[in-house]
matplotlib code that plots the C-alpha trace (Angstrom):
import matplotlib.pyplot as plt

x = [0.0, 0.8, 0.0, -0.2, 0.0, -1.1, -2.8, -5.9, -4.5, -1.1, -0.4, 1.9, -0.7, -3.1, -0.9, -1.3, -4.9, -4.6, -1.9, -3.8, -6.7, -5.5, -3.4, -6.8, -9.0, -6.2, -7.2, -4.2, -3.8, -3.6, -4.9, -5.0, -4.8, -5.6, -3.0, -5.0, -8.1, -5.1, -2.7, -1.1, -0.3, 1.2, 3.5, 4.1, 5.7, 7.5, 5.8, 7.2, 6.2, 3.2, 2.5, 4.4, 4.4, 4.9, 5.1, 5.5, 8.3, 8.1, 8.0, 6.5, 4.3, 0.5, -0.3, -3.5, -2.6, -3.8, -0.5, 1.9, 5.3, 7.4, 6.4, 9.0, 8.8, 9.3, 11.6, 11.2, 9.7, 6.0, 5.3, 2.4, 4.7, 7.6, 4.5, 3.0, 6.6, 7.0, 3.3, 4.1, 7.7, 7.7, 11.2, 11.8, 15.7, 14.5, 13.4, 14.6, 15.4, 13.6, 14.2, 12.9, 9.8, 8.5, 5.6, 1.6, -1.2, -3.3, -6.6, -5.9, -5.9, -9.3, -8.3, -9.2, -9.7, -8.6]
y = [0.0, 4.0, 6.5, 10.3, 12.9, 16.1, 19.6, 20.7, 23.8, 22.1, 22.4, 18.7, 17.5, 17.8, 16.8, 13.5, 13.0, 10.8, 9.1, 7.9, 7.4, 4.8, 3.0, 2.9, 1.9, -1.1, -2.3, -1.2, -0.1, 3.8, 5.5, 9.6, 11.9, 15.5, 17.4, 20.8, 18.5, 16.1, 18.8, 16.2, 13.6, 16.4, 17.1, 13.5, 13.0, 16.1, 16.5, 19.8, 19.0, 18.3, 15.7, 13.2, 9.6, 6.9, 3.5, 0.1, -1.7, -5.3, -7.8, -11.5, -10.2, -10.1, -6.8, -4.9, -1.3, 0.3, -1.9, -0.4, 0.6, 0.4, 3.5, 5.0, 8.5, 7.8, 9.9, 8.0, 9.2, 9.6, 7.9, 5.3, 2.7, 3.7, 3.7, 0.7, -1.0, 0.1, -1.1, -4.7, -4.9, -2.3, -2.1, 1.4, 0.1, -1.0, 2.7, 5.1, 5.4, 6.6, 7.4, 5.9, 7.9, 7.6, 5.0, 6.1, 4.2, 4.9, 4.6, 8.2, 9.3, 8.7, 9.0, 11.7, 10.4, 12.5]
z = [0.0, -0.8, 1.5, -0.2, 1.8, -0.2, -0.2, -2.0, -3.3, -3.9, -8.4, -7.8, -6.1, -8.6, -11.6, -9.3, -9.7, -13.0, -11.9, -8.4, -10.1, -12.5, -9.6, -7.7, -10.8, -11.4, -7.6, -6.4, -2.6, -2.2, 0.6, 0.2, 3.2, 2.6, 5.3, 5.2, 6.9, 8.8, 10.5, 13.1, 10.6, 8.6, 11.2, 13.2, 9.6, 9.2, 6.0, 4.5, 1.0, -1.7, -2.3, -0.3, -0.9, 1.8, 1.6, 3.4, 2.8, 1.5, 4.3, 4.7, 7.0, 7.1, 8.9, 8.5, 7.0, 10.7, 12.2, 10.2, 11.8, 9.1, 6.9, 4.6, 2.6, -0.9, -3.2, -6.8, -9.7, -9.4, -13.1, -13.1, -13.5, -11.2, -8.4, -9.5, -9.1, -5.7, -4.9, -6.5, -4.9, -1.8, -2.8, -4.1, -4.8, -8.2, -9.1, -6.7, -3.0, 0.5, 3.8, 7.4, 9.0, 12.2, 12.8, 13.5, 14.4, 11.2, 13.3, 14.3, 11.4, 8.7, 4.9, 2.9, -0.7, -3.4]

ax = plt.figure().add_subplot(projection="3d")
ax.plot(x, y, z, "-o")
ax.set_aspect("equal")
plt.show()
């Protein structure tokens, strides 16, 4: 699963729209959170940029997405198919790289779809 962070009024964001849009209409799992509505998760992540992309790396595990403790910002191009590889893999090593964030228990936090 994705997570995207974004803003409303944010011109990246919205250059996003089609790209999310076809990832969700190909079943794949992205959840969008709209920071404007979402303040704390905007700054428990030290989000300072639109949109942000965060990810879960791959693991054998079975986890729901509301146990996550693993979440990762993503810095890889934001094609359709560079997301779609890091959705099938969760390894962005094979199109880009990321850095550790710190873990959130998603239940505090409802999704704001995009």
């Amino acid at each position: 699963a994705i997570i995207i962070a974004y803003m409303p009024w944010c011109v990246h964001c919205k250059t996003m729209v089609d790209t999310v849009t076809k990832l969700k209409s190909n079943g794949r799992c992205v959840f969008t959170i709209n920071c404007q509505l979402q303040p704390k998760f905007t700054k428990l992540f030290r989000i300072d940029g639109f949109p942000t992309i965060l990810y879960r790396k791959a693991t054998n595990s079975t986890e729901s997405l509301t146990n996550i403790t693993d979440l990762q910002k993503y810095n890889g191009p934001r094609s359709l198919e560079a997301l779609t590889t890091l959705l099938e893999t969760g390894d962005p090593s094979q199109i880009g790289g990321a850095f550790m964030c710190p873990a959130i228990s998603w239940q505090l936090f409802p999704c704001c779809i995009m």
